[in-house]
DRENVO-125867 format. One record per residue (C-alpha): x, y negated, z. Coordinates in Angstrom, 1 decimal. Layout:
+--------+--------+--------+
:     xx :     yy :     zz :
+--------+--------+--------+
:      X :      Y :      Z :
...
+--------+--------+--------+
END
This chain:
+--------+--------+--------+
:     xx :     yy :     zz :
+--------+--------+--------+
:   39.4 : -143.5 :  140.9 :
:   41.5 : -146.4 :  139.2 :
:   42.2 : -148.0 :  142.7 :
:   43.5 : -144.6 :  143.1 :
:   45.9 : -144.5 :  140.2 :
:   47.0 : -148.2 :  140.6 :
:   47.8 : -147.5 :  144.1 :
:   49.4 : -144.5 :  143.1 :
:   51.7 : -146.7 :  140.4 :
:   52.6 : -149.3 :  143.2 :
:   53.9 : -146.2 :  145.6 :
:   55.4 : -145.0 :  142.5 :
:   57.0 : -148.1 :  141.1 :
:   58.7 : -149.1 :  144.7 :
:   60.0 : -145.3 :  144.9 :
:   61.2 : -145.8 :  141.8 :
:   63.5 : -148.7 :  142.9 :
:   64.6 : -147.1 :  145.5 :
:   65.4 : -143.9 :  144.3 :
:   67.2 : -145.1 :  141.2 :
:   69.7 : -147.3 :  143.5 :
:   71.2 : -143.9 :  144.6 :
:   70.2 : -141.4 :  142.5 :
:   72.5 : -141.9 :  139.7 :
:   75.1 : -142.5 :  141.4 :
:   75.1 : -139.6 :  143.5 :
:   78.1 : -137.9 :  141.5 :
:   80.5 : -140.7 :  142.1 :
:   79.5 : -141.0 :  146.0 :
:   79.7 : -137.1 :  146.4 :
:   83.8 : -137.8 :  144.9 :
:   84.2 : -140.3 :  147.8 :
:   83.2 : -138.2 :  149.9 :
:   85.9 : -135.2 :  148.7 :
:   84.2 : -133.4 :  145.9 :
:   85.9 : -132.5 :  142.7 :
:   84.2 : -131.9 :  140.1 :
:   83.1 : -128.4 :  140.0 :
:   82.1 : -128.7 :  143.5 :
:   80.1 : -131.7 :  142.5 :
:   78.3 : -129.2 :  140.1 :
:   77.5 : -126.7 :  142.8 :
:   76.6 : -129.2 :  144.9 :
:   74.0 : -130.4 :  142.0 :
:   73.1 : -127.7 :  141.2 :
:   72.3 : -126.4 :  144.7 :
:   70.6 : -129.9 :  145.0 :
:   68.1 : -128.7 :  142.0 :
:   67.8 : -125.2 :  143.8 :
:   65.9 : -127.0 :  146.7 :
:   64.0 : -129.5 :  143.6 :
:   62.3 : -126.6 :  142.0 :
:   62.0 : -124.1 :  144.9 :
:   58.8 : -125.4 :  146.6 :
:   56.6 : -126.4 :  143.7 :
:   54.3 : -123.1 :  143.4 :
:   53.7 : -123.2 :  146.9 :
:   52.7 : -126.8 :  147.2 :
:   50.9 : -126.5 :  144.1 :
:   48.5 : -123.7 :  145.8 :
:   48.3 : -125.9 :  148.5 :
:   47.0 : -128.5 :  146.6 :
:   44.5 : -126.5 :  145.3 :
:   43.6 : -125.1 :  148.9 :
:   43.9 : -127.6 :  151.2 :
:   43.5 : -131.2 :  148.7 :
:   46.4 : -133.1 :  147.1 :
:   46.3 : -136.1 :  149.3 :
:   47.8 : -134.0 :  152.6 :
:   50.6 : -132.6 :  150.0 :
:   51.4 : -135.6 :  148.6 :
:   51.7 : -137.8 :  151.8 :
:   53.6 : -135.0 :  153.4 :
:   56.6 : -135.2 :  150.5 :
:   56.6 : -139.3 :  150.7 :
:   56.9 : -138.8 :  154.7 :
:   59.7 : -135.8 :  154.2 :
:   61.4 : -138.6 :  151.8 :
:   61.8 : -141.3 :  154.0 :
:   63.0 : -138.6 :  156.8 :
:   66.0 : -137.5 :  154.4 :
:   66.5 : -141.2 :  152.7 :
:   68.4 : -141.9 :  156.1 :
:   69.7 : -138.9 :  157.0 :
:   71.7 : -139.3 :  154.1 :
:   72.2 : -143.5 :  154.8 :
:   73.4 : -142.4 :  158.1 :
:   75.6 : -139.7 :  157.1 :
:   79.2 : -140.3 :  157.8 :
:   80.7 : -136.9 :  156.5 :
:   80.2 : -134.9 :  153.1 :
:   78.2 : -131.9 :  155.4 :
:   75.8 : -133.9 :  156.7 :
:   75.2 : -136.0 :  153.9 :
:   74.5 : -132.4 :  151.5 :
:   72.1 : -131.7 :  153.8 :
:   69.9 : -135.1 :  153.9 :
:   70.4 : -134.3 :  150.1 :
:   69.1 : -131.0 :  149.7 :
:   66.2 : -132.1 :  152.2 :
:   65.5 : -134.6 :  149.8 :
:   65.7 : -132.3 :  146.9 :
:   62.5 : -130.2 :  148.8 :
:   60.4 : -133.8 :  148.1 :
:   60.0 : -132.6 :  144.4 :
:   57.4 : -130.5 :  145.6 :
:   55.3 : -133.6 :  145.1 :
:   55.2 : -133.6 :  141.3 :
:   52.6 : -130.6 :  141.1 :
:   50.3 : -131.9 :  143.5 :
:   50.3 : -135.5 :  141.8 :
:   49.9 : -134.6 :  138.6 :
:   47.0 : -132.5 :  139.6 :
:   45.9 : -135.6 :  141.6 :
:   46.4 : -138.0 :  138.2 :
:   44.6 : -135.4 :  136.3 :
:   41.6 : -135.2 :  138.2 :
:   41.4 : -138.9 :  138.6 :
:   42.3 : -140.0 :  134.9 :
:   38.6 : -141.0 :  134.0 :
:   38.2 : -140.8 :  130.4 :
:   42.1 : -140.7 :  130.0 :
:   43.7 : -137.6 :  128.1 :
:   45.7 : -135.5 :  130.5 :
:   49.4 : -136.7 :  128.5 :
:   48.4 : -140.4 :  128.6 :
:   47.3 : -140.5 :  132.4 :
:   50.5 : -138.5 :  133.4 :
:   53.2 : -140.6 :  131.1 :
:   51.6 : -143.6 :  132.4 :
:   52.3 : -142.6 :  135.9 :
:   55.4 : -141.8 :  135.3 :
:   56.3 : -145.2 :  133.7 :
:   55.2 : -146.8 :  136.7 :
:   58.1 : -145.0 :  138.6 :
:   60.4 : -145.4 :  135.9 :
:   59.6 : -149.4 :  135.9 :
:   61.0 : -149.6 :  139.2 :
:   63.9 : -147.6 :  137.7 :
:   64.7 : -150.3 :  135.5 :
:   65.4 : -152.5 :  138.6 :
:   67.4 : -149.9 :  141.0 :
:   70.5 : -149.0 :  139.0 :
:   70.9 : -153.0 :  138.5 :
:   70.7 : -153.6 :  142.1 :
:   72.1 : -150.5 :  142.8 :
:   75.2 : -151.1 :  140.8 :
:   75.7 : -154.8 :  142.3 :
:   75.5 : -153.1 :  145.6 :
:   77.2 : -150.8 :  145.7 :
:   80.3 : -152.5 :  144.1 :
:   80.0 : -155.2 :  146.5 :
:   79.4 : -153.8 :  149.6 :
:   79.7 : -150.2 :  148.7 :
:   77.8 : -146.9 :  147.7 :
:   76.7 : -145.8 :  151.4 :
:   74.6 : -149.4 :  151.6 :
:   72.4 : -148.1 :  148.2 :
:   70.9 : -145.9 :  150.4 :
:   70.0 : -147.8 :  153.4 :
:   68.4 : -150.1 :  151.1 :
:   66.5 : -147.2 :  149.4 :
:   65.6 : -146.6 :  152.9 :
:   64.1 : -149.5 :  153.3 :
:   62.0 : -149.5 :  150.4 :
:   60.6 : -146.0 :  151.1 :
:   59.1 : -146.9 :  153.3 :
:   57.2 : -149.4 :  151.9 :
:   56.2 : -147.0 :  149.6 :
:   54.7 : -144.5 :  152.0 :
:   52.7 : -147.1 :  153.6 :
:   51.2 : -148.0 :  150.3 :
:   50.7 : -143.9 :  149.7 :
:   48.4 : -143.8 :  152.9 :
:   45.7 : -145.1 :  151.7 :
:   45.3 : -142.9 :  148.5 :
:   41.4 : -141.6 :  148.7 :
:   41.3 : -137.6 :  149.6 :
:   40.2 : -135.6 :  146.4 :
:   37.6 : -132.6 :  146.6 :
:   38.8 : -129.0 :  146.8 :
:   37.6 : -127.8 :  143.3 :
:   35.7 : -124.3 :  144.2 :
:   37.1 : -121.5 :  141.8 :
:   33.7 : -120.1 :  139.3 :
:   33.9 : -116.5 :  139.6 :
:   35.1 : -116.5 :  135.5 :
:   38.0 : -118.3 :  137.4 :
:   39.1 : -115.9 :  140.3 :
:   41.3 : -113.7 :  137.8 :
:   44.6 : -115.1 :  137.7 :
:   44.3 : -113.5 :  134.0 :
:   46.3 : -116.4 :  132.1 :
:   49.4 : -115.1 :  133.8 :
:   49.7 : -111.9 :  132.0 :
:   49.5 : -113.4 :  128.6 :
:   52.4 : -113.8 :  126.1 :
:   51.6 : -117.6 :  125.1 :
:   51.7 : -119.0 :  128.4 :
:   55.2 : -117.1 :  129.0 :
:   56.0 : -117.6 :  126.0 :
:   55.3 : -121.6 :  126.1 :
:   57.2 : -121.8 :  129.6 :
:   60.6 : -120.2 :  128.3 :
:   60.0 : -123.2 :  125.8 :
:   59.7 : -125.5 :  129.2 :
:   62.7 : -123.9 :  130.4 :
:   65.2 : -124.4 :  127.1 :
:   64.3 : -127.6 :  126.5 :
:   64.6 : -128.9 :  130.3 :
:   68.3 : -127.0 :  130.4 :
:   69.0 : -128.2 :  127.2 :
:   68.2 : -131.9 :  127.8 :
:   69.7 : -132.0 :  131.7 :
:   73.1 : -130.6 :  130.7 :
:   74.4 : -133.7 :  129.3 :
:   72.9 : -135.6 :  132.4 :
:   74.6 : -134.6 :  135.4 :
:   78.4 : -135.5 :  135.2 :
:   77.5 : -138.4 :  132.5 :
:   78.3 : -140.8 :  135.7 :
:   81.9 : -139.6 :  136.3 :
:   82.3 : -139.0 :  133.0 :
:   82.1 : -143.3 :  132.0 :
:   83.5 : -143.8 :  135.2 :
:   86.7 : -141.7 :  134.6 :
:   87.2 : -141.1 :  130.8 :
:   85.6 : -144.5 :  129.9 :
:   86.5 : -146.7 :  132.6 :
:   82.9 : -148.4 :  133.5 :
:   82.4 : -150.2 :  136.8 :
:   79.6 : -149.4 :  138.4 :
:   77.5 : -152.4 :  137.6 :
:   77.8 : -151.3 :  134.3 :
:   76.9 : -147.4 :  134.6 :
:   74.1 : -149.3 :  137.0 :
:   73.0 : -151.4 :  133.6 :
:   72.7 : -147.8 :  131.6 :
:   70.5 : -146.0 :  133.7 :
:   68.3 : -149.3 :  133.7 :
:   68.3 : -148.9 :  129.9 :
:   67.9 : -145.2 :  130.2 :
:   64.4 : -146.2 :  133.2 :
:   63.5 : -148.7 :  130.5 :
:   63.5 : -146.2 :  128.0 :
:   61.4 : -143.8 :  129.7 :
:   58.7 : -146.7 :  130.2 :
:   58.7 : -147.0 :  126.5 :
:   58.8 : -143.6 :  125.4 :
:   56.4 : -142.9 :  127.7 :
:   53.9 : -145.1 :  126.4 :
:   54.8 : -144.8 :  122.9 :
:   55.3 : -141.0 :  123.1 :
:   51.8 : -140.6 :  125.2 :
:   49.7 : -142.4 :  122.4 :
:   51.0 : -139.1 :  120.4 :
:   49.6 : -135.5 :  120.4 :
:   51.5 : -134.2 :  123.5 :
:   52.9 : -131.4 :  121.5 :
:   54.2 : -134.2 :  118.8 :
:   55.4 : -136.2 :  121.5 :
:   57.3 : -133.1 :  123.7 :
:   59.4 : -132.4 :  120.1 :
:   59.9 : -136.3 :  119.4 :
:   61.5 : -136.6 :  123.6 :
:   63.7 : -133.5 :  123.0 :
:   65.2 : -135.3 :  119.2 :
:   65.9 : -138.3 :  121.3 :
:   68.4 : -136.7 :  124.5 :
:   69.5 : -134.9 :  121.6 :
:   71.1 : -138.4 :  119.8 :
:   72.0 : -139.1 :  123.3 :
:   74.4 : -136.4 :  123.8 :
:   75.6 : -136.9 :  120.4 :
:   76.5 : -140.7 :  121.2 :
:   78.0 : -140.1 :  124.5 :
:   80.5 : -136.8 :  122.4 :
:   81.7 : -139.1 :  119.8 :
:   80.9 : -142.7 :  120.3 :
:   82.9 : -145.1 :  122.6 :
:   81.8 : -148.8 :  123.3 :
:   78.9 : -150.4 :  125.6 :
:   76.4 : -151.2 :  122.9 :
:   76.5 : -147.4 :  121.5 :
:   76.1 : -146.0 :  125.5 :
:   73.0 : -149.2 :  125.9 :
:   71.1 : -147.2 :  122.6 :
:   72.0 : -143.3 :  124.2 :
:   70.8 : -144.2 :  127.9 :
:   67.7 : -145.8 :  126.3 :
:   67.1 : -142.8 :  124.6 :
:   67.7 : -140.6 :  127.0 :
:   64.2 : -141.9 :  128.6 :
:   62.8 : -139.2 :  126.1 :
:   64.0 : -136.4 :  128.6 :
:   61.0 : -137.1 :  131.2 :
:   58.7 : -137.9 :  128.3 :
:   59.1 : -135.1 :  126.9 :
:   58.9 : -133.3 :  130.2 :
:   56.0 : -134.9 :  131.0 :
:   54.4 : -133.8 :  127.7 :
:   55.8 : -130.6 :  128.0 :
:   53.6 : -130.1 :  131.3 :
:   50.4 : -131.4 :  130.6 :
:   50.0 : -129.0 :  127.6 :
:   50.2 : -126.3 :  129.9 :
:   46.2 : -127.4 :  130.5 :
:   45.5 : -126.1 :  127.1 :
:   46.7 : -122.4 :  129.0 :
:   44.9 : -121.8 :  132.2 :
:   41.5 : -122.8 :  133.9 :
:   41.1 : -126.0 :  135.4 :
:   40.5 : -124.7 :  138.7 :
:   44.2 : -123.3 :  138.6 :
:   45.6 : -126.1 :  136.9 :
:   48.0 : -127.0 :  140.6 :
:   49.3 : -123.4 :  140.9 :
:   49.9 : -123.6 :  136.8 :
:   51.6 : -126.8 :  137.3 :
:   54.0 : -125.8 :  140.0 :
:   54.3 : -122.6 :  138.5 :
:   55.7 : -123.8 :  135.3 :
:   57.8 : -127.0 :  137.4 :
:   59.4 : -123.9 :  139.2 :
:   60.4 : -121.9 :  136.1 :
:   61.6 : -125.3 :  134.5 :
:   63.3 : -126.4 :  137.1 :
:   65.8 : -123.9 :  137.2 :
:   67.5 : -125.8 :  134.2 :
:   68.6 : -128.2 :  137.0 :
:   70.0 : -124.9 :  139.2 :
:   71.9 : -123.5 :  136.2 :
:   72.8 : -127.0 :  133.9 :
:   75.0 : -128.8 :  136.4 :
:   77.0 : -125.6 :  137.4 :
:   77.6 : -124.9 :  133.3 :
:   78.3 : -128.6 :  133.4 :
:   80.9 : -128.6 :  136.2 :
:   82.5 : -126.2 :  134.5 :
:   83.0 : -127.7 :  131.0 :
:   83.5 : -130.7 :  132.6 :
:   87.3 : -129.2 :  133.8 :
:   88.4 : -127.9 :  130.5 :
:   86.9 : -131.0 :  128.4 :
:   84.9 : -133.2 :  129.3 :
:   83.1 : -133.9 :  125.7 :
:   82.2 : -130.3 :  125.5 :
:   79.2 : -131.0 :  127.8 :
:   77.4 : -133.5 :  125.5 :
:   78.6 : -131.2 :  122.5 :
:   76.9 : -128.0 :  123.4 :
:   74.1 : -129.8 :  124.9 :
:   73.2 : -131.5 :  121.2 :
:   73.5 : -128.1 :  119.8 :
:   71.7 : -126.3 :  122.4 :
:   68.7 : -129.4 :  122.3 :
:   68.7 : -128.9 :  118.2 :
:   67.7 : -125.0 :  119.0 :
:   65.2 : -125.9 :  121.3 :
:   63.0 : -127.9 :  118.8 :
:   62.7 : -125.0 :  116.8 :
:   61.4 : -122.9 :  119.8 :
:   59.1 : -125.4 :  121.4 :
:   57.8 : -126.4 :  117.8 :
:   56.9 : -122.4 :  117.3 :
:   55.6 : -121.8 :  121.2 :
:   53.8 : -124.7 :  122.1 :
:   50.6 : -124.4 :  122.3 :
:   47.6 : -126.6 :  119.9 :
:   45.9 : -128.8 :  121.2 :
:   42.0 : -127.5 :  121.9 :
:   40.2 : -129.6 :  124.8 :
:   39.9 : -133.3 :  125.0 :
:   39.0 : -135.0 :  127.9 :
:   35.4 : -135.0 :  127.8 :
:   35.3 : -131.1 :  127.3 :
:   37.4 : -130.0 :  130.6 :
:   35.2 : -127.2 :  132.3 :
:   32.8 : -128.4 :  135.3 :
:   32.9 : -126.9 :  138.6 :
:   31.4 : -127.5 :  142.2 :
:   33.4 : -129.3 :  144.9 :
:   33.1 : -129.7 :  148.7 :
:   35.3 : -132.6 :  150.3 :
:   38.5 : -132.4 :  152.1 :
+--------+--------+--------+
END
């Protein structure tokens, strides 16, 4: 299974530079193209409708049908929608490569099920984080490239590129090895878990930590654009920083208890916000974007103790379940942020510190303790896919 998972990290670490050469710049493209700013929340938050509106369904199928067809699917449906929206020539067409694109985040449930079952003597939190940190390494490289790019040549070229580099990445995805279908024990054909308070309890957690975290993410582009005045090889060197920082904290934050390490990711978007509301100066935003890699560690940790919940042989349904309910923080944050964004700019990063230091209190009461390790995850039969 390791020439699985390093496979895995070279798909993820080429999407990774590709996707971070447009991603974060969205925002500003979607102005050039005629939105203003509330619009550009809709449009956002519309864009994180179609992120978080496919994951229970592709997470049964995982379970059904093996993760290998689910995950090849989404890296095939990304390179589709990549150049629709590098061929797009109006702000229409290029919303919908966009929101097509946004359906490809049906992937995380069925690779995190895929890391889980492949993670050897791994925890689950260690094998997931260092996944992720594989993507977010190629992050460190896109918004560089990105940035010089795009102020060069400008923004639509980013995503030819990107393109160009999916790809790539889809090959390499290709020849991932298919995974058994896990057969559900009969003590596992109840879908019991979902009727119990800690679980629900746990995922509302999820859910006010992932809204309070993204709210001071989705404008923060115009925002040092327009109120600070950055180039875009600069707001390109800050969401390196912030890619680099989610390799470290990844790493560092994995090594911890995932509980410990979900409340330690939350602290650190939290001093982000804080920075970008009342700090002004390069070096201060270098620090926030650096630790604003804490907001996909801590989602990352915030997942993987959702094993501690439900039976293993539910663990994809569970997984998209809980990315679903979570997700709607990126439906709901960038239309709040939109918003605040018209009356005051700062306001976002304000309320989103005071919302992030409320959040620490709930997830440090709801999340759950830590009772399997790796060596005691339940056994069941298999057939191959």
């Amino acid at each position: 299974m390791i020439r699985d998972l390093i496979l895995l990290a070279v798909a993820l670490f080429t999407w990774g530079v590709a996707e971070s050469m447009f991603l974060f710049f969205q925002p500003i493209y979607l102005k050039e193209l005629g939105a203003d700013p509330i619009r550009i929340g809709v449009i956002l938050g519309g864009f994180g409708l179609m992120m978080m509106s496919s994951h229970i369904p592709a997470g049964y199928l995982a379970d059904r049908v093996g993760r290998k067809p689910v995950i090849v699917s989404a890296w095939v449906m990304g390179l589709v929608t990549a150049w629709i929206m590098a061929l797009a020539n109006s702000l229409p067409v290029f919303i919908i490569g966009m929101f097509l694109y946004g359906l490809t985040m049906f992937v995380i449930s069925p690779l995190n099920s895929y890391v889980t079952a492949a993670r050897g003597k791994l925890s689950v939190g260690r094998a997931i984080t260092l996944i992720s940190a594989s993507y977010n390494l190629g992050a460190v490289i896109g918004p560089l490239l990105g940035g010089r790019v795009g102020e060069q040549f400008g923004l639509r070229q980013n995503y030819i590129f990107a393109g160009i580099l999916i790809m790539v990445s889809t090959l390499v995805v290709l020849f991932l090895r298919p995974q058994p279908v896990e057969r559900v024990s009969h003590a596992d054909t109840s879908n019991g878990w979902l009727r119990t308070s800690p679980y629900w309890y746990y995922v509302g957690a999820i859910f006010l930590a992932a809204f309070a975290m993204y709210l001071a993410q989705p404008l923060a582009p115009n925002f040092l654009a327009e109120q600070r005045s950055l180039s875009l090889e600069q707001i390109g060197l800050l969401y390196s920083a912030a890619s680099l920082g989610v390799v470290l904290l990844n790493l560092i934050l994995g090594s911890f208890p995932a509980r410990t390490g979900f409340l330690i990711g939350q602290a650190a978007v939290g001093v982000y916000a804080l920075i970008l509301w009342q700090a002004v100066g390069l070096p201060w935003y270098i620090l926030a974007f650096l630790l604003l890699g804490g907001y996909k560690a801590a989602r990352n940790l915030g997942i993987a103790q959702v094993r501690e919940l439900v039976p293993q042989a539910k663990i994809g349904f569970a997984y998209g379940l809980t990315e679903t309910v979570s997700g709607t923080a990126t439906v709901l944050a960038p239309l709040l942020a939109g918003y605040l964004y018209t009356q005051q700019p700062t306001w976002i990063f304000a309320l989103s510190a005071g919302l992030i230091g409320i959040s620490l209190l709930v997830s440090a009461r709801f999340s759950p303790a830590q009772q399997t390790t790796p060596d005691q995850i339940s056994s069941v039969s298999s057939t191959p896919t």
